[in-house]
KEMISE-916073 format. One line per field, with one value per residue: residue number from 1; x, y, z of N, C-alpha, C in turn. Coordinates in nm, 3 decimals, padded with zeros to 5 digits. Layout:
! KEMISE-916073
num [NUM/...]
nxx [X/...]
nyy [Y/...]
nzz [Z/...]
caxx [X/...]
cayy [Y/...]
cazz [Z/...]
cxx [X/...]
cyy [Y/...]
czz [Z/...]
! end
This chain:
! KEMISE-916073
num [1/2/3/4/5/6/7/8/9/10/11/12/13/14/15/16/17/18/19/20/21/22/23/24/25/26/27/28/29/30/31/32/33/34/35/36/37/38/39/40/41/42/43/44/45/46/47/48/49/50/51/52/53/54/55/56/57/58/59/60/61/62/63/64/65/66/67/68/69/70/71/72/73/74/75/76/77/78/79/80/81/82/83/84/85/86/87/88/89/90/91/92/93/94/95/96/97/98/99/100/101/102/103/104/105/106/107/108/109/110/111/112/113/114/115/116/117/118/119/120/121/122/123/124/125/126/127/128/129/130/131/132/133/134/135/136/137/138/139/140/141/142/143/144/145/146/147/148/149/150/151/152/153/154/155/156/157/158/159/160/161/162/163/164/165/166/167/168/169/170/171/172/173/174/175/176/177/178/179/180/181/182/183/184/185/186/187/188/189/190/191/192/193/194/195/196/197/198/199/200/201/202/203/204/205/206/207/208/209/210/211/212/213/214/215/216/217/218/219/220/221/222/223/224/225/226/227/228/229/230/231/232/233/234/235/236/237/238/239/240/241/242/243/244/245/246/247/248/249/250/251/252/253/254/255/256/257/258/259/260/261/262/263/264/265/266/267/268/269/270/271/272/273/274/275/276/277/278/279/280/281/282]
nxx [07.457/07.274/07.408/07.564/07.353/07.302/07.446/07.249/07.055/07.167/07.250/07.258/07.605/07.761/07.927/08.155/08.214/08.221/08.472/08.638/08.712/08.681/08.961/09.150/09.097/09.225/09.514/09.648/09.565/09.360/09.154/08.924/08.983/08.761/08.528/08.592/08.508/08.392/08.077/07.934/07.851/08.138/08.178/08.338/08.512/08.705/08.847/08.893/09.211/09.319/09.634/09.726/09.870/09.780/09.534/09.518/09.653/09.976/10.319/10.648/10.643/10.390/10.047/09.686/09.429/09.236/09.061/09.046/08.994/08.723/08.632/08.376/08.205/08.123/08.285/08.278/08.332/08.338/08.270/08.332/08.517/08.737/08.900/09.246/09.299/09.485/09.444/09.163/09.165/09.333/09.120/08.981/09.030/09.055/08.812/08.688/08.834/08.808/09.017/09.314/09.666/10.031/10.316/10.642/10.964/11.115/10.910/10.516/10.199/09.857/09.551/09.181/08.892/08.629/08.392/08.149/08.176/08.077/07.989/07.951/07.892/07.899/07.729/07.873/08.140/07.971/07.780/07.495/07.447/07.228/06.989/06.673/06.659/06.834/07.067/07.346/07.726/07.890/08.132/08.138/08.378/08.508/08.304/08.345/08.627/08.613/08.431/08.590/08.752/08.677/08.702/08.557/08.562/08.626/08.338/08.181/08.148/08.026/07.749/07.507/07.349/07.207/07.037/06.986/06.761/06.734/06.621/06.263/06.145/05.891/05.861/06.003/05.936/05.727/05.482/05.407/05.398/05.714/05.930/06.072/06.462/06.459/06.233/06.284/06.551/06.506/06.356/06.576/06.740/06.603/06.619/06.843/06.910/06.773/06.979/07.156/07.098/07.062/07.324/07.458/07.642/07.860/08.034/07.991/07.813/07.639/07.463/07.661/07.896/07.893/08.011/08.094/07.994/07.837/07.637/07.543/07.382/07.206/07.091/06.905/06.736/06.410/06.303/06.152/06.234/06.529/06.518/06.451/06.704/06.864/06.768/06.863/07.086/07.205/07.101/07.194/07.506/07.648/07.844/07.995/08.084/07.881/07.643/07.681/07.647/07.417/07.236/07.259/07.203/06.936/06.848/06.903/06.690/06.463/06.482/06.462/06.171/06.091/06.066/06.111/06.176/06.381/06.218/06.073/06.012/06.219/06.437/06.393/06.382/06.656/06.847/06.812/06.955/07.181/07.183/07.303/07.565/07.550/07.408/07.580/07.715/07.824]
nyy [08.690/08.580/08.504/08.259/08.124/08.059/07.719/07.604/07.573/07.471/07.245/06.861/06.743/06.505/06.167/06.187/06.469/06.472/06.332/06.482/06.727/06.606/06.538/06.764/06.932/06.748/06.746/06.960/06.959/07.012/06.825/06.709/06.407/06.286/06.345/06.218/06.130/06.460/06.563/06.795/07.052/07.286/07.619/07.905/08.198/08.418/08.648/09.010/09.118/08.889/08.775/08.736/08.448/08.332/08.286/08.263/07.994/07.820/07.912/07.788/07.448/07.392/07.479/07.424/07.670/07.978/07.931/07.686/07.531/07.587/07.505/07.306/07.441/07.754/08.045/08.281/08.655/08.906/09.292/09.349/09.567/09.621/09.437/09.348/09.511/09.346/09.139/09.013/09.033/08.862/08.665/08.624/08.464/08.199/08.169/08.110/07.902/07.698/07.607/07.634/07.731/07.660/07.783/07.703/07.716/07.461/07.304/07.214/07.325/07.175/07.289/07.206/07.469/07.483/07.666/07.865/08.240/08.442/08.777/09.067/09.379/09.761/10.016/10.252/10.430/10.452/10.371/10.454/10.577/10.622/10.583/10.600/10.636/10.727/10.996/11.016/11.092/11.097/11.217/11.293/11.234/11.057/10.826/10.723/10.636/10.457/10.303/10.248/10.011/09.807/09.641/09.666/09.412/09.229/09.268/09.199/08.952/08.826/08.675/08.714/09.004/09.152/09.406/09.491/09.550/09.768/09.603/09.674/09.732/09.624/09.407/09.206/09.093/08.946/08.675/08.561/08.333/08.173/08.032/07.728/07.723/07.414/07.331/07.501/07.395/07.132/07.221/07.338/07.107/06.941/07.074/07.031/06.771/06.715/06.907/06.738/06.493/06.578/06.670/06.427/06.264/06.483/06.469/06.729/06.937/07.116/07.436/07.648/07.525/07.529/07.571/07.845/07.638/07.487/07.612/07.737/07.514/07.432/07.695/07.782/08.055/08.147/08.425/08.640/08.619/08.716/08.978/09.062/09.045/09.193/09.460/09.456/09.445/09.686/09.918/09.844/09.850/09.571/09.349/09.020/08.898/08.930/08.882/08.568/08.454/08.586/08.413/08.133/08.207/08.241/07.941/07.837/07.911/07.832/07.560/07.562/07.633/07.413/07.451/07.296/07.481/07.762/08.069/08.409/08.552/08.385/08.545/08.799/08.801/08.725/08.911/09.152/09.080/09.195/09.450/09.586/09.690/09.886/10.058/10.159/10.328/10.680]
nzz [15.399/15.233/15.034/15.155/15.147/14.886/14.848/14.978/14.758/14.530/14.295/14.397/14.452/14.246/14.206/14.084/14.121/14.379/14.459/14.322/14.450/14.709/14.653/14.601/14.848/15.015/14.894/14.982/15.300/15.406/15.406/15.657/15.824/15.972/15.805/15.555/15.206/15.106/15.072/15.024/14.880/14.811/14.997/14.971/15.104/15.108/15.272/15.171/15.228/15.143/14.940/14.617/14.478/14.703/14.622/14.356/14.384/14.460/14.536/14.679/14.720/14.469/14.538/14.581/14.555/14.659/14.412/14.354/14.561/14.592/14.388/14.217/14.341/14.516/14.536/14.715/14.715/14.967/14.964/14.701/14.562/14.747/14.740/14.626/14.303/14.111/14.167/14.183/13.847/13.773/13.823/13.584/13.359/13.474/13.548/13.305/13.181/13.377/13.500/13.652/13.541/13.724/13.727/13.733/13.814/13.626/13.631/13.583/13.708/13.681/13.797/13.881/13.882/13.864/13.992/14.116/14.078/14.346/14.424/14.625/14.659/14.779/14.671/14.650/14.888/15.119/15.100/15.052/14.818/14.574/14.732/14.846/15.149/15.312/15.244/15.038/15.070/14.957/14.718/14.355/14.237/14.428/14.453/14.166/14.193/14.321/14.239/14.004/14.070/14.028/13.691/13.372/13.218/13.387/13.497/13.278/13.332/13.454/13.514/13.602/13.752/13.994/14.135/14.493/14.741/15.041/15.308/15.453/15.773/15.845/15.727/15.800/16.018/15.930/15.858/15.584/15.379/15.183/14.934/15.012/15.110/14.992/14.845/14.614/14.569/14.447/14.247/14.106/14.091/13.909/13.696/13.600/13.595/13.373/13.174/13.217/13.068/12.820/12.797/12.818/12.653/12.551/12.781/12.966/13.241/13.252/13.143/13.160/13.077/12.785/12.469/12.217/11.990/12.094/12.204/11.993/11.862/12.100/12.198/12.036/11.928/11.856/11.562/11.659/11.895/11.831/11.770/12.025/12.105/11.984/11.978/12.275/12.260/12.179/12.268/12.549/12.493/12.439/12.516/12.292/12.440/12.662/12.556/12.476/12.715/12.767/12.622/12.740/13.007/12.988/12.822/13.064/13.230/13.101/13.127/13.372/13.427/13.315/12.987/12.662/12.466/12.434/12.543/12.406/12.639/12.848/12.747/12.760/13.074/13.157/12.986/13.178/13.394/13.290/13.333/13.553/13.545/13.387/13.514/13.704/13.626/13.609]
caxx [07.365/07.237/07.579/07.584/07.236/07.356/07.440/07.166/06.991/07.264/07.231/07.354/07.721/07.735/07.974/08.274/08.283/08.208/08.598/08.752/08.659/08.799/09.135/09.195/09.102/09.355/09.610/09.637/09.597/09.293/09.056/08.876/08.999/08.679/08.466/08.631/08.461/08.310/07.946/07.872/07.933/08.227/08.173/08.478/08.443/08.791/08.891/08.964/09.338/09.384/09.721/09.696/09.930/09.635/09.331/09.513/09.739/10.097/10.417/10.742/10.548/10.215/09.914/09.594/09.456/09.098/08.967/09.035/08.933/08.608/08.603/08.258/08.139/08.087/08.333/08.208/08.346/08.237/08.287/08.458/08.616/08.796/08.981/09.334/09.247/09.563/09.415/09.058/09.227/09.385/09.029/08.954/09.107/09.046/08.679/08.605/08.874/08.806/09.135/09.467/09.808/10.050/10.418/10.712/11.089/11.115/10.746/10.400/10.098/09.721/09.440/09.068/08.840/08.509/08.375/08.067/08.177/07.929/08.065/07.885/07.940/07.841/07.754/07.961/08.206/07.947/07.680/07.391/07.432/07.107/06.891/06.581/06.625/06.931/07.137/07.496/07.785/08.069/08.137/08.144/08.541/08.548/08.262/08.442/08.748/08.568/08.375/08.677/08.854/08.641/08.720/08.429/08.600/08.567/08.222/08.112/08.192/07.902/07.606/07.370/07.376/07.133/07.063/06.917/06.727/06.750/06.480/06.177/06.099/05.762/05.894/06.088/05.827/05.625/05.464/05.377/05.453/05.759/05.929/06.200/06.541/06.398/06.160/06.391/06.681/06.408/06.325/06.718/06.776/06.570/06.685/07.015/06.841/06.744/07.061/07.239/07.074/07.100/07.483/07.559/07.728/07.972/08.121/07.959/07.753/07.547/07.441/07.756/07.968/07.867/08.103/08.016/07.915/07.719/07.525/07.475/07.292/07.179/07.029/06.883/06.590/06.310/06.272/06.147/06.407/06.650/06.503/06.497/06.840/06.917/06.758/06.914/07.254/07.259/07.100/07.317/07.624/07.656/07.985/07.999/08.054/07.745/07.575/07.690/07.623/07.232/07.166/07.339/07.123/06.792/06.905/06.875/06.593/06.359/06.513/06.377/06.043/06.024/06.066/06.233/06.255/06.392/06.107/06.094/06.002/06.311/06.562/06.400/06.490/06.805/06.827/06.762/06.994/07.291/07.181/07.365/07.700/07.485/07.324/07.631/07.746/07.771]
cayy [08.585/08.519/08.425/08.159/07.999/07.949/07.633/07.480/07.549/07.406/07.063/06.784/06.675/06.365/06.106/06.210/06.559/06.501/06.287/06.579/06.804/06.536/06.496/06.893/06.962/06.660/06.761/07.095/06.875/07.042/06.768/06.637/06.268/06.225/06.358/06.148/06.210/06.579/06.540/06.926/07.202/07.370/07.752/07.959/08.326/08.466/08.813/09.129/09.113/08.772/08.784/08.652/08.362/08.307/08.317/08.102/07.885/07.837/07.874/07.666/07.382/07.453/07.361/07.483/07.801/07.941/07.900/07.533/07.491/07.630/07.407/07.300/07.554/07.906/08.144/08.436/08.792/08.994/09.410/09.357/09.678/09.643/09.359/09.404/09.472/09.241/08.990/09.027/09.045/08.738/08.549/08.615/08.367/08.082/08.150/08.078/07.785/07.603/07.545/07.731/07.647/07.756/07.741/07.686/07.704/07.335/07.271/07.296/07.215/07.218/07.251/07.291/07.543/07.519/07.795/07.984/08.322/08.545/08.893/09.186/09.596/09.885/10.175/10.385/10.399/10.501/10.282/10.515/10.642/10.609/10.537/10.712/10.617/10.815/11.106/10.953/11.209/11.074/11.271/11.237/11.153/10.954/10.707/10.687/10.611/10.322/10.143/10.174/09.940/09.637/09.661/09.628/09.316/09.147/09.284/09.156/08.746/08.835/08.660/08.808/09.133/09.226/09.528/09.393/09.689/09.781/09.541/09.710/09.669/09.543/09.281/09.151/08.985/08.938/08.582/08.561/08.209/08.228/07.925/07.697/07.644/07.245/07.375/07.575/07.280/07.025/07.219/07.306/06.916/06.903/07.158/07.006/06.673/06.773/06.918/06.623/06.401/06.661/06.687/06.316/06.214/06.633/06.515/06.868/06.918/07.233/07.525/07.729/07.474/07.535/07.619/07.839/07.599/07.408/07.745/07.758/07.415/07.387/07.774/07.856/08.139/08.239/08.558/08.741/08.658/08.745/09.087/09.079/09.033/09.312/09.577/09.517/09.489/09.813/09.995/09.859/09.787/09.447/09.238/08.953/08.791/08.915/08.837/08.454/08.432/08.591/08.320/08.039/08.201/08.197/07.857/07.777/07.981/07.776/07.454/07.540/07.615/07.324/07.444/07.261/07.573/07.931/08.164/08.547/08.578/08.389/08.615/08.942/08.787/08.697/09.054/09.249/09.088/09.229/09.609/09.648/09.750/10.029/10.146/10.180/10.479/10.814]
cazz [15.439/15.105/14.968/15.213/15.156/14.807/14.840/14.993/14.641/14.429/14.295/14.481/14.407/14.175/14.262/14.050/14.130/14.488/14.411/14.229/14.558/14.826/14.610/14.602/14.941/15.084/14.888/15.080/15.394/15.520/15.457/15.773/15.807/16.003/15.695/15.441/15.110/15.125/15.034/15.017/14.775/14.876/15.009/15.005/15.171/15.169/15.310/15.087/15.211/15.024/14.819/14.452/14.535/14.780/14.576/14.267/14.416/14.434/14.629/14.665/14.619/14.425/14.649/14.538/14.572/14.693/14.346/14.345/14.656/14.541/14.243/14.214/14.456/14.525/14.574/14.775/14.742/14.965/14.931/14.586/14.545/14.885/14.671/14.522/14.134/14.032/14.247/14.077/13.733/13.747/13.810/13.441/13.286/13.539/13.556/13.171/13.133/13.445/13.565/13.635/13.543/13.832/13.633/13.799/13.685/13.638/13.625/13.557/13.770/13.689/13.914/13.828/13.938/13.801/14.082/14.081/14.175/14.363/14.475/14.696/14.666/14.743/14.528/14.699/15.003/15.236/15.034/15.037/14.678/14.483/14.850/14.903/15.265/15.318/15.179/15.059/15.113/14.861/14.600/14.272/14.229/14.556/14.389/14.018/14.187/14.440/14.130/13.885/14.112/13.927/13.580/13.278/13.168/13.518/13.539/13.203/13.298/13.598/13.459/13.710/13.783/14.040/14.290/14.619/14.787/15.126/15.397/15.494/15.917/15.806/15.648/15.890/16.083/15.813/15.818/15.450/15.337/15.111/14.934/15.089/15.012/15.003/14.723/14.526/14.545/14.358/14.114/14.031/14.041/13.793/13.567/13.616/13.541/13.225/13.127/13.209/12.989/12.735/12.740/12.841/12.539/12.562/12.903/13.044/13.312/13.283/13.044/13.176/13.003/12.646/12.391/12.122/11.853/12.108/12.218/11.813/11.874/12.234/12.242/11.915/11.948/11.712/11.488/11.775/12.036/11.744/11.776/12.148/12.170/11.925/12.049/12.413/12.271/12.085/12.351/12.660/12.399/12.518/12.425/12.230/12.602/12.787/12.441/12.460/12.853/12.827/12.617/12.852/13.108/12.923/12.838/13.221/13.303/13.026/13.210/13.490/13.396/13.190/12.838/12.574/12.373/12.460/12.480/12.416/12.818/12.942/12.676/12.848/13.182/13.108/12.996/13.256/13.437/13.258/13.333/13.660/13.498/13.307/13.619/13.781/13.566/13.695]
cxx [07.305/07.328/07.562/07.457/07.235/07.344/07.395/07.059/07.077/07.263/07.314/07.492/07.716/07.867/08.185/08.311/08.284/08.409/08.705/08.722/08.751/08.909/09.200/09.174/09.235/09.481/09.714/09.674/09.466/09.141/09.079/08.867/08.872/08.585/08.474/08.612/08.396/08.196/07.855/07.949/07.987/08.188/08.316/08.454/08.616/08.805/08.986/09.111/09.424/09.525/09.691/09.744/09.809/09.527/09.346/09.583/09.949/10.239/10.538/10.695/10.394/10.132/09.874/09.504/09.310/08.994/08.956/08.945/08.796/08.532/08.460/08.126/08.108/08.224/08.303/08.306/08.311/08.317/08.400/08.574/08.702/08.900/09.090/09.275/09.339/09.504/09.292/09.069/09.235/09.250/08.995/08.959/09.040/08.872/08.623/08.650/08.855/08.889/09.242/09.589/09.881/10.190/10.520/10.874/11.153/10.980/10.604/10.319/09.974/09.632/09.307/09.024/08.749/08.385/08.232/08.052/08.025/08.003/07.949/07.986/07.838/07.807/07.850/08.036/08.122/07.812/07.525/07.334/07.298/07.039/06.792/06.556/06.721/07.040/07.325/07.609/07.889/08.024/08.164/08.289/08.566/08.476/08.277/08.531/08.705/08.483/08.471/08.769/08.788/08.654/08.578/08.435/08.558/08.382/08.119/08.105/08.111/07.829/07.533/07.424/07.278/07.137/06.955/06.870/06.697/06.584/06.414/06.164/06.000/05.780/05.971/05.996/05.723/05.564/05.378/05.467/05.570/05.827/06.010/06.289/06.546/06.349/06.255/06.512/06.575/06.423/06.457/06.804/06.692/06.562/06.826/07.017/06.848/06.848/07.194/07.228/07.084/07.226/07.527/07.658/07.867/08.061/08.128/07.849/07.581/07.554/07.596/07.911/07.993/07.983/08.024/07.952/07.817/07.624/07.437/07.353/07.207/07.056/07.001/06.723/06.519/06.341/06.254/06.228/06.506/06.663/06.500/06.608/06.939/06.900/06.850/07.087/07.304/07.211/07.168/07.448/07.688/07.808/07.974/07.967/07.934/07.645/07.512/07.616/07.501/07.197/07.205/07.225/06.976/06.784/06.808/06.723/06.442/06.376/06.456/06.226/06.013/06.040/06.167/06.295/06.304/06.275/06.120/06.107/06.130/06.412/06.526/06.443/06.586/06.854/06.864/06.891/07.173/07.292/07.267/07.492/07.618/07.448/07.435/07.753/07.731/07.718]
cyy [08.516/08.500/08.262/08.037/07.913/07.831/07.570/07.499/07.451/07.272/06.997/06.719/06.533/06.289/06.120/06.399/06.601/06.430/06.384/06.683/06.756/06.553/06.680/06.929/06.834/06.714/06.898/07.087/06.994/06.982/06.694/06.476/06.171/06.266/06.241/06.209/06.327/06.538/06.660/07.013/07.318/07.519/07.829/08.124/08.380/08.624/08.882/09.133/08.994/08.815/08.675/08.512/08.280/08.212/08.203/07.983/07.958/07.805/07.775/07.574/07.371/07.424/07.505/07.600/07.836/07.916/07.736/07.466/07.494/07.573/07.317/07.309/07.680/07.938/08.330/08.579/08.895/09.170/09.391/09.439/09.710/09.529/09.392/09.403/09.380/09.122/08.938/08.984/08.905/08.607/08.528/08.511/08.219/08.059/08.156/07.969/07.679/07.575/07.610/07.656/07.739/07.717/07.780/07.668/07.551/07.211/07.300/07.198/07.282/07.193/07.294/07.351/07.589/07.565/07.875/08.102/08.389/08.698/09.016/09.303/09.670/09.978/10.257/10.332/10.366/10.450/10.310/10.598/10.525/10.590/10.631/10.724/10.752/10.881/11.035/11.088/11.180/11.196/11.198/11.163/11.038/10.808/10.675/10.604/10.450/10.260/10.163/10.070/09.778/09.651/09.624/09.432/09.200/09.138/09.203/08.965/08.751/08.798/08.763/08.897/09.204/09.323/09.461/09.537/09.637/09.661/09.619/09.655/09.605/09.406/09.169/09.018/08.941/08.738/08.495/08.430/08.209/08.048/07.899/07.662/07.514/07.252/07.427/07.463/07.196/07.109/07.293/07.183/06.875/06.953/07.097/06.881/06.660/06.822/06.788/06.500/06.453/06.670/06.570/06.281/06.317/06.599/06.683/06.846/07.016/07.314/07.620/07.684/07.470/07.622/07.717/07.782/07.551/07.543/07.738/07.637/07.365/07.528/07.844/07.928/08.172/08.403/08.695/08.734/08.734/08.917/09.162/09.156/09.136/09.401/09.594/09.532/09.604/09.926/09.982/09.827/09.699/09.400/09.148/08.832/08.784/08.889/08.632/08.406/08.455/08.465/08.197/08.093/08.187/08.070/07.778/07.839/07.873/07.632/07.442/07.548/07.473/07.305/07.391/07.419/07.701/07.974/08.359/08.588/08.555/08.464/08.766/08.959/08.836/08.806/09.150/09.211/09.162/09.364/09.653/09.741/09.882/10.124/10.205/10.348/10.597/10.931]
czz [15.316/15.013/15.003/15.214/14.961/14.757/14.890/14.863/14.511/14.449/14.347/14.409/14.311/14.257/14.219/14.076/14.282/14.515/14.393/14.389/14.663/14.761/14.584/14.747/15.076/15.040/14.946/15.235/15.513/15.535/15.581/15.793/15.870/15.903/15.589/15.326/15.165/14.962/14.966/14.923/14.844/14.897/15.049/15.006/15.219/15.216/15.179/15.072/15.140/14.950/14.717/14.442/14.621/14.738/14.432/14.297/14.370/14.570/14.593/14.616/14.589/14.483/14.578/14.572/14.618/14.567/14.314/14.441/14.714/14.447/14.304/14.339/14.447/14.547/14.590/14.811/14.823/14.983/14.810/14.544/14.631/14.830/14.609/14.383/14.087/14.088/14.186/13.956/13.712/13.806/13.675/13.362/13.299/13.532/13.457/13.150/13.235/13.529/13.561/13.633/13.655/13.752/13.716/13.741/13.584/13.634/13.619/13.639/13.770/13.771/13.847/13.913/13.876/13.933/14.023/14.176/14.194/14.439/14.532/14.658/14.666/14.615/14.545/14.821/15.130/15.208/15.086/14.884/14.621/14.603/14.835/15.093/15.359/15.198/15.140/15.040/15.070/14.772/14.490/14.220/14.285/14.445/14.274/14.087/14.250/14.302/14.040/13.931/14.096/13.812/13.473/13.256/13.271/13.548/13.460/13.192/13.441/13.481/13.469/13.803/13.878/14.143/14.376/14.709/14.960/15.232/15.450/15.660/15.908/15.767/15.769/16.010/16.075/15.810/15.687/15.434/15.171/15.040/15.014/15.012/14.996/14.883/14.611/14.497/14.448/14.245/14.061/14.002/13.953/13.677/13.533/13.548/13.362/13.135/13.107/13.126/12.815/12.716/12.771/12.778/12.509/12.638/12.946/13.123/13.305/13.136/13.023/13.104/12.840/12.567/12.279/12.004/11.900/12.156/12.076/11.794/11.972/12.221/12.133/11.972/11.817/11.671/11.609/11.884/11.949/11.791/11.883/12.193/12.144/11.934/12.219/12.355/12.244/12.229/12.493/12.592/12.494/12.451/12.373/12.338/12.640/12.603/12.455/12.594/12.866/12.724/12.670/12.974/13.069/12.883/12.948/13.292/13.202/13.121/13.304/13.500/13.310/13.038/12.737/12.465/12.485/12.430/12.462/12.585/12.860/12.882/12.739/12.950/13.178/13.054/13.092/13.384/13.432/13.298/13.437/13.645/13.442/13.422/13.691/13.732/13.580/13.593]
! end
């Protein structure tokens, strides 16, 4: 359910990538001729049994695949580890360069797929491990064997890493005024805003687009972030990746508050969200 609300926070389509969207979903032949242009940020929610062929495209002749068809959308995972791992594997690639080549004996054909995955899992098979609510009853082999079936490598090109704890009954009919996704969309159109006038001149859209030299110039931190950043790496031994990516998300997290600079606050964020892979260690 919170996969799917998503994209009513995500900034509104512009006019050329609402373009690049219609002309991948026609060529497939499953745009809606009474739609015309698609106006909305694509949601794509395939099933675990997906084949790879599937998920990047391909076939006799190449038609595009669900990460294209995702292209400047979501693509929603849900129980990840219920996923083939070759099928997984082979998002790697596509979800740093944008776009997949699909190669053919006689030809080559590119599609983009600038995709923001989002993926669900358990802890466990029986997804009570770590609960205080209930007792979970895997063992220790069973749940090794059920989280090595995402790899580190896959795990570490997750921005955001969070655990989502079980709903309270209290809560449930709780009328505590909370925001809306109405509220929350504004003030990401205007982080987005802000970035856009910031990279006009790159041809990029967002923070997630940054290369490393422009990180070197876009997301420079003070003395004390420096030191931030160096204590978390040594103590969660971060990669070079989730290194480049917390500051891309601190980045976005100052954006949204407002700040032209990085501050120590949004680099602890941005932080914290990398721990999940650590936690998930037996």
């Amino acid at each position: 359910m919170l996969a799917q609300r998503i994209t009513t926070i995500l900034p509104d389509l512009s006019f050329e990538e609402a373009l690049e969207c219609t002309k991948i979903h026609s060529i497939t032949g499953i745009l809606d001729s009474k739609i015309g242009m698609i106006t909305k940020r694509p949601f794509r929610n395939p099933h675990h049994t997906i084949s790879t062929t599937t998920m990047i495209g391909g076939g006799r002749k190449p038609i595009p695949g669900e990460i294209s068809l995702a292209h400047n959308g979501v693509l929603f995972l849900d129980e990840l580890p219920e996923f083939n791992r070759n099928t997984l594997e082979v998002l790697r690639g596509p979800s740093e360069e944008k776009n997949v080549i699909i190669s053919r004996l006689y030809s080559k054909v590119k599609y983009p797929c600038n995709f923001m995955m989002i993926a669900s899992m358990n802890r466990c098979p029986c997804g009570y491990y770590g609960s205080k609510e209930k007792e979970c009853k895997c063992s220790k082999k069973v749940i090794q064997k059920y989280l090595s079936k995402v790899s580190g490598p896959l795990l570490d090109r997750i921005d955001l890493q969070v655990e989502v704890k079980p709903v309270k009954y209290e809560k449930l009919g709780s009328s505590h005024k909370i925001e809306t996704s109405k509220e929350i969309k504004n003030r990401v159109n205007q982080a987005r805003r802000i970035q856009y006038l910031r990279y006009k001149d790159l041809n990029i859209y967002s923070n997630s687009e940054l290369t490393p030299k422009l990180i070197e110039k876009y997301c420079s931190i003070s003395e004390e972030g420096r030191r931030v950043l160096e204590l978390a790496f040594k103590k969660f031994r971060l990669s070079v990746r989730a290194y480049t990516r917390i500051l891309k998300v601190a980045r976005t997290i100052a954006d949204l508050e407002g700040d032209k600079n990085i501050k120590k606050e949004h680099l602890l964020e941005a932080v914290q969200y990398r721990c999940l892979d650590k936690s998930l260690e037996l």
